[in-house]
MARZA-666028 format. One record per atom (N, C-alpha, C): residue number from 1; atom name; z, y, x. Coordinates in steps of 0.001 Angstrom, whole numbers, plus 500000, padded with zeros to 6 digits. Layout:
# residues N
<site num="NUM" atome="CA" w="Z" v="Y" u="X"/>
...
END
This chain:
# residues 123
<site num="1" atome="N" w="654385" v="263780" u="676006"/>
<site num="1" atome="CA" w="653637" v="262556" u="676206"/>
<site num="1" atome="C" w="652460" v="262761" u="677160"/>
<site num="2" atome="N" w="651747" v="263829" u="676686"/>
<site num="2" atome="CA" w="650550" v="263877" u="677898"/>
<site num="2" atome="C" w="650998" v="264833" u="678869"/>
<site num="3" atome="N" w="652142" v="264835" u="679681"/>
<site num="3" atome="CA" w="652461" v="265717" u="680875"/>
<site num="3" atome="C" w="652566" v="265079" u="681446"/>
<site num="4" atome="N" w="653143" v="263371" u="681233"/>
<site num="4" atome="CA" w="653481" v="262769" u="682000"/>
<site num="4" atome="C" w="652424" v="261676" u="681961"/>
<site num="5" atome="N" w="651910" v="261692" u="681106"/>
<site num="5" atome="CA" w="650375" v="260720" u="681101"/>
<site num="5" atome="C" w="649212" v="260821" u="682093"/>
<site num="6" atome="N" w="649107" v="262355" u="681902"/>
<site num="6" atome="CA" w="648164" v="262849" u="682989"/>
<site num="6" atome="C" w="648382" v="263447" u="684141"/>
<site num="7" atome="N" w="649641" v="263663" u="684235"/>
<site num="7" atome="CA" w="650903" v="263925" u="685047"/>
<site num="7" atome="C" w="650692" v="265645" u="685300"/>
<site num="8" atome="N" w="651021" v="266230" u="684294"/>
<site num="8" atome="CA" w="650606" v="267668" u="684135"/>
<site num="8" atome="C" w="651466" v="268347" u="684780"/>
<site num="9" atome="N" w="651278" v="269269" u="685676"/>
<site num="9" atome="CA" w="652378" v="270484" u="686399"/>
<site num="9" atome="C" w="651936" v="271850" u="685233"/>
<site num="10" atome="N" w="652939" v="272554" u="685265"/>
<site num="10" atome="CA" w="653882" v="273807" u="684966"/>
<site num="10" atome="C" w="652773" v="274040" u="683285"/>
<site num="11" atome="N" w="653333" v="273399" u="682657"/>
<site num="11" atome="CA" w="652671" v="272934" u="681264"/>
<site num="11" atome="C" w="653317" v="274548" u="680872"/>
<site num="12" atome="N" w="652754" v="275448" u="679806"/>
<site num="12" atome="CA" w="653265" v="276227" u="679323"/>
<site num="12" atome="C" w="652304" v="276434" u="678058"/>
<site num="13" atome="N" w="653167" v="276508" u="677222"/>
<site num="13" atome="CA" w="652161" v="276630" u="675665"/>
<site num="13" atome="C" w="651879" v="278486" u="675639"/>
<site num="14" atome="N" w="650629" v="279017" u="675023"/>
<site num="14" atome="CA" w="649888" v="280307" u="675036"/>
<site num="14" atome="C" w="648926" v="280272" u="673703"/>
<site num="15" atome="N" w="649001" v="279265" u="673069"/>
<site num="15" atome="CA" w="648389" v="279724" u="671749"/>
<site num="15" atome="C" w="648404" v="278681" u="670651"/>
<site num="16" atome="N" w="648695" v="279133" u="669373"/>
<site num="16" atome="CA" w="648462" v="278070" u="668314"/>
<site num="16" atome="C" w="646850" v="279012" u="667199"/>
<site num="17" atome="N" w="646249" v="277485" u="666665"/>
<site num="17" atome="CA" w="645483" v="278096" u="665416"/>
<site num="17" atome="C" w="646031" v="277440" u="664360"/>
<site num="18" atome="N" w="644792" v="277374" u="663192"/>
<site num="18" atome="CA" w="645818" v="276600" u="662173"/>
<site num="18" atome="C" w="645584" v="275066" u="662078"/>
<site num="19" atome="N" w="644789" v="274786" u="663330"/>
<site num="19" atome="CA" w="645055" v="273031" u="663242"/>
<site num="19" atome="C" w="645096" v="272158" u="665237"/>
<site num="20" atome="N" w="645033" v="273574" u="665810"/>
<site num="20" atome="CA" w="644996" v="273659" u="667180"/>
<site num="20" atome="C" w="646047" v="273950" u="667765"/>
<site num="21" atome="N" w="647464" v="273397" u="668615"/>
<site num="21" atome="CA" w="647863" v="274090" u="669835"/>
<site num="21" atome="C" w="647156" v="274228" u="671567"/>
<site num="22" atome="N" w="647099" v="274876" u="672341"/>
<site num="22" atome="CA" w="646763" v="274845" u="673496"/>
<site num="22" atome="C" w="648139" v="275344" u="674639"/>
<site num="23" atome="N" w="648019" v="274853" u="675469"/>
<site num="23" atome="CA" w="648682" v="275183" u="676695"/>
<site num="23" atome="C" w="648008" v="274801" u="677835"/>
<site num="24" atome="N" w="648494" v="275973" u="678698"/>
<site num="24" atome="CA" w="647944" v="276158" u="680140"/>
<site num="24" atome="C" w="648447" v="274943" u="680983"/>
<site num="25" atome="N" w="648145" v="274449" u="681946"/>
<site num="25" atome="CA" w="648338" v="273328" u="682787"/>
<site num="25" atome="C" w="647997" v="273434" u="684148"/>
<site num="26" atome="N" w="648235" v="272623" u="685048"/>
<site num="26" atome="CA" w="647636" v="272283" u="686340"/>
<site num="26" atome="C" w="647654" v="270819" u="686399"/>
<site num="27" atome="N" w="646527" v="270288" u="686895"/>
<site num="27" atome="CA" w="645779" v="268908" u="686204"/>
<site num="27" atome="C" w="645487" v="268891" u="688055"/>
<site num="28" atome="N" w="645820" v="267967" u="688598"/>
<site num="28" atome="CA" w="645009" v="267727" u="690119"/>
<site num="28" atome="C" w="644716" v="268987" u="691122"/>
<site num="29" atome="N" w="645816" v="269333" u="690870"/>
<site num="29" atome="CA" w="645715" v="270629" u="692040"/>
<site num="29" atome="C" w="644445" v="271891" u="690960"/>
<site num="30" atome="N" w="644371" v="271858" u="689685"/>
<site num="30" atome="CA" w="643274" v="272530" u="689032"/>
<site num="30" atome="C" w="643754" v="273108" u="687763"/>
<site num="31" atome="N" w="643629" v="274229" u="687160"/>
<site num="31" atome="CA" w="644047" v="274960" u="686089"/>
<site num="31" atome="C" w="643085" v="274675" u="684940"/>
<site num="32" atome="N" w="643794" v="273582" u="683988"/>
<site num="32" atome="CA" w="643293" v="273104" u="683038"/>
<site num="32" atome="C" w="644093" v="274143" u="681909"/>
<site num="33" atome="N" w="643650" v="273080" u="680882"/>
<site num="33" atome="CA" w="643896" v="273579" u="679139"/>
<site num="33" atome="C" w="643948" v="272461" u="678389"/>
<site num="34" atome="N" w="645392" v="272086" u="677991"/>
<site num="34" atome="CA" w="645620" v="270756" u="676809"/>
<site num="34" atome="C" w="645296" v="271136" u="675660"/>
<site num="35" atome="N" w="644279" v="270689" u="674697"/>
<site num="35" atome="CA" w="644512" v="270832" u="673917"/>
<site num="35" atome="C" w="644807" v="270379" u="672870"/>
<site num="36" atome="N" w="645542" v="269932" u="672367"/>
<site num="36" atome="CA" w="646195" v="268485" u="670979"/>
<site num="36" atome="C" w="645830" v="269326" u="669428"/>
<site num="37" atome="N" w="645382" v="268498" u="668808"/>
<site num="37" atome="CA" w="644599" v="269185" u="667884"/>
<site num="37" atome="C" w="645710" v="268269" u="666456"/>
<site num="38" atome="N" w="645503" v="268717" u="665326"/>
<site num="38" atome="CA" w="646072" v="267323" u="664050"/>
<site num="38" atome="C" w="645480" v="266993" u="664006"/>
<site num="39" atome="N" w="643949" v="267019" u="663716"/>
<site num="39" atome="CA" w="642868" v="266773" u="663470"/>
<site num="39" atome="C" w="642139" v="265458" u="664662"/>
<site num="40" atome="N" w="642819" v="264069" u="664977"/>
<site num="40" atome="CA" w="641959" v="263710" u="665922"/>
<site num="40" atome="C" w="640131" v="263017" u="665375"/>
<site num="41" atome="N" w="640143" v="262817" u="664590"/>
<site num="41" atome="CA" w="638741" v="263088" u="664063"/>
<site num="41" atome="C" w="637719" v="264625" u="664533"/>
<site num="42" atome="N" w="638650" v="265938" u="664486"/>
<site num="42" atome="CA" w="637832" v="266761" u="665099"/>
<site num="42" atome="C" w="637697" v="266584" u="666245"/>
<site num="43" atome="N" w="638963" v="266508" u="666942"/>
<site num="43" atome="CA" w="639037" v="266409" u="668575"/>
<site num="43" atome="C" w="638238" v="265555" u="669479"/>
<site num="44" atome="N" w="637938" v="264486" u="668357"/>
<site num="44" atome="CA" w="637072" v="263086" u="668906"/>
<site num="44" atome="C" w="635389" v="263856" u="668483"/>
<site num="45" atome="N" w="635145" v="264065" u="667712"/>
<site num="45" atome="CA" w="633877" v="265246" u="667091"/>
<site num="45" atome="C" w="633710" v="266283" u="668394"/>
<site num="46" atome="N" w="634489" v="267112" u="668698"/>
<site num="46" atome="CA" w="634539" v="268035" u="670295"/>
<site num="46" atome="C" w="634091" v="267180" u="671351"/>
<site num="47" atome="N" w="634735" v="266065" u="671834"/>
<site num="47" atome="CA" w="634830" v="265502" u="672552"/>
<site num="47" atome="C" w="633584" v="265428" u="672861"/>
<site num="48" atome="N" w="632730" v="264497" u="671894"/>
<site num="48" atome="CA" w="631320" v="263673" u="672012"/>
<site num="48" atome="C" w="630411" v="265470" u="671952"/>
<site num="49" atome="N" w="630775" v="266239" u="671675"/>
<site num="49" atome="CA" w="629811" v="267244" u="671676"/>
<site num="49" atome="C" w="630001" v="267927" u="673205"/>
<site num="50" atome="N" w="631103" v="268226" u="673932"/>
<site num="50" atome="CA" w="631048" v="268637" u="675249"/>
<site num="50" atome="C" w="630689" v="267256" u="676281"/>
<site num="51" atome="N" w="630797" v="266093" u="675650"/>
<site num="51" atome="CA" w="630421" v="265059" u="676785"/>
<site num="51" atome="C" w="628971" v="265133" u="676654"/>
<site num="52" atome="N" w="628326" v="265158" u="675907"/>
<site num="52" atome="CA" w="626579" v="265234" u="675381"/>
<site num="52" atome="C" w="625783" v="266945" u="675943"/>
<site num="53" atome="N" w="626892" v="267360" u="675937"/>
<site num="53" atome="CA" w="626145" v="268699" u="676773"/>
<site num="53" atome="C" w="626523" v="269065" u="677896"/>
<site num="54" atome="N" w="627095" v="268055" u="678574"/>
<site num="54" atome="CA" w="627631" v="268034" u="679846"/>
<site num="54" atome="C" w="626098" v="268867" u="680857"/>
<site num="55" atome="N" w="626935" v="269874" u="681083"/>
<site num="55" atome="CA" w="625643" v="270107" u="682557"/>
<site num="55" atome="C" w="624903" v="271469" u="681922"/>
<site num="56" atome="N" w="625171" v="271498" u="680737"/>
<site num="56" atome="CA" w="624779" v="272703" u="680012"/>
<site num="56" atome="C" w="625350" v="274217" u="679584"/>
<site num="57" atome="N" w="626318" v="274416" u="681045"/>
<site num="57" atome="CA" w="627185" v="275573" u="681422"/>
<site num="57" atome="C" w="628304" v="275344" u="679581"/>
<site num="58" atome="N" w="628783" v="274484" u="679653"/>
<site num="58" atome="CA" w="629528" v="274444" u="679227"/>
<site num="58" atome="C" w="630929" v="273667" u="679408"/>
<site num="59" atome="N" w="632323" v="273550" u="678830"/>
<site num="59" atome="CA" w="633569" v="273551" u="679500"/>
<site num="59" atome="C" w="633336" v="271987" u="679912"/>
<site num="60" atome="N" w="634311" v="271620" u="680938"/>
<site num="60" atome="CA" w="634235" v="270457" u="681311"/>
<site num="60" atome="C" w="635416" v="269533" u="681109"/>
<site num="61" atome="N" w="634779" v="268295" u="680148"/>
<site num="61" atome="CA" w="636610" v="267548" u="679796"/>
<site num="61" atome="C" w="636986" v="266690" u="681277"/>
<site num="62" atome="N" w="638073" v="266946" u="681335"/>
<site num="62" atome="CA" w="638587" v="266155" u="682140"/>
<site num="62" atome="C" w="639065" v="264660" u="681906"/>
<site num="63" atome="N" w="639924" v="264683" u="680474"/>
<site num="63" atome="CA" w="640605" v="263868" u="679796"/>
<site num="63" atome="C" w="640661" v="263706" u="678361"/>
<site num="64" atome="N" w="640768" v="262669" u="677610"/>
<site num="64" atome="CA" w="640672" v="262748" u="676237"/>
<site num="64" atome="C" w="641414" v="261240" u="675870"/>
<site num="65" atome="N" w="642575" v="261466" u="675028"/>
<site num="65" atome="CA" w="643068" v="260672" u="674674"/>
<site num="65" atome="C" w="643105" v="260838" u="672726"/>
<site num="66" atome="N" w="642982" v="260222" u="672315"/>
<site num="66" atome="CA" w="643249" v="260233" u="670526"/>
<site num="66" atome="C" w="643233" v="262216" u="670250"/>
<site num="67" atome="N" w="643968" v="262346" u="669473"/>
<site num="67" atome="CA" w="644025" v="263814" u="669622"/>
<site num="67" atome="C" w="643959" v="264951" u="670249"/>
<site num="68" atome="N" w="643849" v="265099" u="671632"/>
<site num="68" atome="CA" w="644088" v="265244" u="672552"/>
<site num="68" atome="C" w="643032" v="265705" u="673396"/>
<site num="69" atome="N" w="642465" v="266932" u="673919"/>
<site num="69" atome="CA" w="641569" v="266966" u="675239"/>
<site num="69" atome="C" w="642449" v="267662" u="676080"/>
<site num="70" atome="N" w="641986" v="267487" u="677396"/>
<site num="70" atome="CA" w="641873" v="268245" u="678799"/>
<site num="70" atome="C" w="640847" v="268899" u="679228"/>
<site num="71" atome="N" w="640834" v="270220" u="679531"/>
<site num="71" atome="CA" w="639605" v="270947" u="679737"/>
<site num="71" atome="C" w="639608" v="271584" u="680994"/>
<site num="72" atome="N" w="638600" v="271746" u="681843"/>
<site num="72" atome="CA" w="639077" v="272531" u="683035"/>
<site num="72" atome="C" w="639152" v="274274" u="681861"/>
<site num="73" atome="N" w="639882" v="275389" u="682955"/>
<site num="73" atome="CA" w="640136" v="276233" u="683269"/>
<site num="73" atome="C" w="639158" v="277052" u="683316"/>
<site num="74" atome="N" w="638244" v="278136" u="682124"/>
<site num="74" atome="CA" w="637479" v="278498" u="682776"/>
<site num="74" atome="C" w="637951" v="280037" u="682489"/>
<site num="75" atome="N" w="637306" v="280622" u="683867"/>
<site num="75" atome="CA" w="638092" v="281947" u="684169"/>
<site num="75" atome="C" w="636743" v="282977" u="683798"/>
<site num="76" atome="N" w="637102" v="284387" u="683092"/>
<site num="76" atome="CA" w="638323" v="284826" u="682919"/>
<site num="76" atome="C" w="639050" v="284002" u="682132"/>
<site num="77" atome="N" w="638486" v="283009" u="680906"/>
<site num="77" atome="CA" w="639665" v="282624" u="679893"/>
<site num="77" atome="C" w="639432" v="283052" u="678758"/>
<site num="78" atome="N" w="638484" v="284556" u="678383"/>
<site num="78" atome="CA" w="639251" v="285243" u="677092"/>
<site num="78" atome="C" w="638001" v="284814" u="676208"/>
<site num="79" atome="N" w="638296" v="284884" u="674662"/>
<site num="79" atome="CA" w="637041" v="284379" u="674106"/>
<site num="79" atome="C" w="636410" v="285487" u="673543"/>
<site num="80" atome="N" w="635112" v="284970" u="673570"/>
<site num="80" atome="CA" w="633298" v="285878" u="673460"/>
<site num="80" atome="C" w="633700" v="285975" u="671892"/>
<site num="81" atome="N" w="634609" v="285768" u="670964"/>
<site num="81" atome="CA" w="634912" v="286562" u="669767"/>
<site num="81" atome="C" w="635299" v="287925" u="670019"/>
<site num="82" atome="N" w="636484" v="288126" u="670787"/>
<site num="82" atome="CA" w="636999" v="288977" u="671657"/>
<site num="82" atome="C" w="635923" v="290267" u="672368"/>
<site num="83" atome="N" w="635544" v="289188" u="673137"/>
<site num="83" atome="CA" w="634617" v="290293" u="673979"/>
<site num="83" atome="C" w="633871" v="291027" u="673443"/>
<site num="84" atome="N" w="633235" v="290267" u="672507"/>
<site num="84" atome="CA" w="632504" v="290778" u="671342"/>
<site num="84" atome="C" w="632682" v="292180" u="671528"/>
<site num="85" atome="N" w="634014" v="293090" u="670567"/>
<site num="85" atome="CA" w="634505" v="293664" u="670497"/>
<site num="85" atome="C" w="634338" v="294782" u="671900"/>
<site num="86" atome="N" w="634219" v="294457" u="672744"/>
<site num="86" atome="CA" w="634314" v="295496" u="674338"/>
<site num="86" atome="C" w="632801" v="295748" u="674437"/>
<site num="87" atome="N" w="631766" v="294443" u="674020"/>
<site num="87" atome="CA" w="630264" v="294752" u="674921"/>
<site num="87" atome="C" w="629640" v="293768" u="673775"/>
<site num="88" atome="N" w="628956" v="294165" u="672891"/>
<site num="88" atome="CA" w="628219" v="293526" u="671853"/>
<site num="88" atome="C" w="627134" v="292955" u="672392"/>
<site num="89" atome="N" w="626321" v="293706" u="673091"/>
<site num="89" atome="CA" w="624818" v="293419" u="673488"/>
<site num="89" atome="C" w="625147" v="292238" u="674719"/>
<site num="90" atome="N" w="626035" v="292656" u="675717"/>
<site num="90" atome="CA" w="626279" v="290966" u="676139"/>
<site num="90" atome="C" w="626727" v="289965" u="675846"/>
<site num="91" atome="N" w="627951" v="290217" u="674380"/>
<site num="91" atome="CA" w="628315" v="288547" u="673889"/>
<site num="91" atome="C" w="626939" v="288293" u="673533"/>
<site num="92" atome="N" w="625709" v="289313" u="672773"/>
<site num="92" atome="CA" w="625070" v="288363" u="672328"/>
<site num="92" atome="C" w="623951" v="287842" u="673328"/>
<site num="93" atome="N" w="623804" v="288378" u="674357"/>
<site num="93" atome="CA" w="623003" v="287408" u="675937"/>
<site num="93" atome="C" w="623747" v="286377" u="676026"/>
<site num="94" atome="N" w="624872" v="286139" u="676191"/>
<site num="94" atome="CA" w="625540" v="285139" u="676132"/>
<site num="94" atome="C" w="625634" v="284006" u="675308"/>
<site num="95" atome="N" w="625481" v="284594" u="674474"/>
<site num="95" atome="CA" w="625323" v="283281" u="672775"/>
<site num="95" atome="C" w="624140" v="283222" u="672831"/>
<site num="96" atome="N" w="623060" v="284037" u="673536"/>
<site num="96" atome="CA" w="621606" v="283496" u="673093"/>
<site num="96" atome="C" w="621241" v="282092" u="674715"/>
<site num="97" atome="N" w="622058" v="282581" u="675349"/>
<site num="97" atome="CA" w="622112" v="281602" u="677173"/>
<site num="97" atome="C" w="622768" v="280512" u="676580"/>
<site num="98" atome="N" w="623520" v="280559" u="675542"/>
<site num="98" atome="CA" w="624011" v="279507" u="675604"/>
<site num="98" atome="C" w="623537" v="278095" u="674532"/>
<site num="99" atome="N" w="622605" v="279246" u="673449"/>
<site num="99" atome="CA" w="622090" v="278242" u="672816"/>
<site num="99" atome="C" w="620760" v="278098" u="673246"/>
<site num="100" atome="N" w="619825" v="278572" u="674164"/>
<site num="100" atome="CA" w="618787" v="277672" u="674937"/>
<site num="100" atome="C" w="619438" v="276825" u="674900"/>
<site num="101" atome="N" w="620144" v="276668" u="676040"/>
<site num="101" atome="CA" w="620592" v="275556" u="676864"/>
<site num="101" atome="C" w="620595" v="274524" u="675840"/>
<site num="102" atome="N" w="621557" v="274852" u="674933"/>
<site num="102" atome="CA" w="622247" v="273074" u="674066"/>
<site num="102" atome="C" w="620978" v="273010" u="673146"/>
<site num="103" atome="N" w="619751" v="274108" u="672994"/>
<site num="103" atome="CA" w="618761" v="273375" u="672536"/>
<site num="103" atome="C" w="617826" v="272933" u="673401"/>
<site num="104" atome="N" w="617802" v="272792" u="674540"/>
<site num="104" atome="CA" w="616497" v="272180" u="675478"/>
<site num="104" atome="C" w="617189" v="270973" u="675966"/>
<site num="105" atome="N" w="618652" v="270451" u="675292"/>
<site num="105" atome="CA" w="619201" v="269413" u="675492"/>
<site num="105" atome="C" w="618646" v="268035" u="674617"/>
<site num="106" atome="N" w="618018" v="267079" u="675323"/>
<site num="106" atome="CA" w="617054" v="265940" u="674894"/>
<site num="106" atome="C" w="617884" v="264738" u="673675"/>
<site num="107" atome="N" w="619219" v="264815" u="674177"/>
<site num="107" atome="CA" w="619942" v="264042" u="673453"/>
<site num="107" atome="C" w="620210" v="263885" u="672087"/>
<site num="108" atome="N" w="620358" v="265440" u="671924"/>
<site num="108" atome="CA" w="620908" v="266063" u="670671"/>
<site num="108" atome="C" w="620548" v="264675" u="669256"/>
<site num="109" atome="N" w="619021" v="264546" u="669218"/>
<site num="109" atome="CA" w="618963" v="263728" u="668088"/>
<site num="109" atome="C" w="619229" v="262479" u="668091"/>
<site num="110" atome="N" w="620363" v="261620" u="668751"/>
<site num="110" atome="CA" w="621197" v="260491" u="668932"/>
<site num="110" atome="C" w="622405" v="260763" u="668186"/>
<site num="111" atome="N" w="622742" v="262218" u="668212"/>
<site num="111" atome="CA" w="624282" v="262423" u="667481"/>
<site num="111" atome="C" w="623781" v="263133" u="666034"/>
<site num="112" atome="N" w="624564" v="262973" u="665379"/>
<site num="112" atome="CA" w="624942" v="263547" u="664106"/>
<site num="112" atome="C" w="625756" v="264137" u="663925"/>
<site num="113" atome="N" w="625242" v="265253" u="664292"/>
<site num="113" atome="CA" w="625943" v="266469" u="664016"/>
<site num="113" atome="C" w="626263" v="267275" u="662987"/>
<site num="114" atome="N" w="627585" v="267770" u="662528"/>
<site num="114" atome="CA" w="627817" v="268311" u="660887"/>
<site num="114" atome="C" w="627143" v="269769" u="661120"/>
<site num="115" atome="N" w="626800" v="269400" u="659469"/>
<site num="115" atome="CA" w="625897" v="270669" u="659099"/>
<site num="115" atome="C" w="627023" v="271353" u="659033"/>
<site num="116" atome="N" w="626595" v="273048" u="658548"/>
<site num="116" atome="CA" w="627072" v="274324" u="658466"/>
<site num="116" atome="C" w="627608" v="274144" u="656719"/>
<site num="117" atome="N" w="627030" v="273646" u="656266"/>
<site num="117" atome="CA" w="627018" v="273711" u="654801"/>
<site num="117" atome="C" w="628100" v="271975" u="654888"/>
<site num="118" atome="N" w="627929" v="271283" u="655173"/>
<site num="118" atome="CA" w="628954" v="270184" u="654801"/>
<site num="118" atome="C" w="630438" v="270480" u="655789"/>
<site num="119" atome="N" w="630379" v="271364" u="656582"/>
<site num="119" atome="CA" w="631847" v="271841" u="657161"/>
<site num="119" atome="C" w="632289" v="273099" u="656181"/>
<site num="120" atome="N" w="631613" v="273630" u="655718"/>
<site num="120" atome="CA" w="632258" v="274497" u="654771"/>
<site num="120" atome="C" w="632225" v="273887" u="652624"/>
<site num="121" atome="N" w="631926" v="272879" u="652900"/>
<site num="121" atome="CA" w="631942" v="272259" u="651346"/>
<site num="121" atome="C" w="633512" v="271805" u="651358"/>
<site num="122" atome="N" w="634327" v="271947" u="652479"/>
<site num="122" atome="CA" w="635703" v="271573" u="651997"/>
<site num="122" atome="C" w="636785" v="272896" u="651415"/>
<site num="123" atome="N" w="635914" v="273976" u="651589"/>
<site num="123" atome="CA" w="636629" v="275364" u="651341"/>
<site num="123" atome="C" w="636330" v="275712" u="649559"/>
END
C-alpha cells in the first residue's frame, strides 16, 4: 500500500521489533526508512515528537500516513544502543548533544508528553 502511495523504489524489509517493522526505501531519488508500526497511536505519538523537534539534529519525516512514517536515511544507520557497545564515552556525548538540543526546544510545553512512569505502568 505505501510503495505505491508514496511511490517507493527498491522497498526491501531489514528489521522487525515487537510492535515495529522497518524497510529500506528510495523515496524521490533519496534513501528513506518505512516504518509501519501496529501501534498507530504510537506512530502518531513519534510523529508529533519528530515534527516538534524539527531542526534539532534530529531524523526528518518525510511522510506520515495512519500507522505509518517515512524517514529520511540517516547514514551510517546503526543505532547509539549498538555503538554504545564499540565507544561508551561518545554514545554518551552524543545523548548528552542530543538532549541539549530537545531541551532548549521552546515548544516542548504545548505537547504532552508521556511520562517514564505512565509508559511503563502497562508492564
Amino acid at each position: 500500500f505505501y510503495a505505491s502511495k508514496w511511490e517507493l523504489k527498491q522497498l526491501n524489509f531489514f528489521q522487525k521489533s515487537a510492535v515495529n517493522y522497518l524497510f529500506q526505501a528510495i523515496y524521490l531519488n533519496q534513501k528513506a526508512i518505512l516504518k509501519i508500526s501496529i501501534s498507530e497511536e504510537e506512530i502518531s505519538r513519534e510523529y508529533k515528537a519528530l515534527k516538534l523537534f524539527k531542526g534539532c539534529k534530529v531524523v526528518k519525516v518525510l511522510k506520515h500516513h495512519g500507522a505509518a512514517l517515512l524517514l529520511e536515511q540517516l547514514t551510517p544507520g546503526s543505532s547509539l544502543k549498538d555503538y554504545a557497545f564499540v565507544d561508551e564515552l561518545a554514545s554518551l556525548r552524543i545523548i548528552s548533544e542530543l538532549i541539549k538540543n530537545l531541551a532548549t526546544t521552546s515548544h516542548t510545553s504545548n505537547y504532552n508528553f508521556p511520562t517514564i512512569t505512565s509508559m511503563l505502568s502497562v508492564i
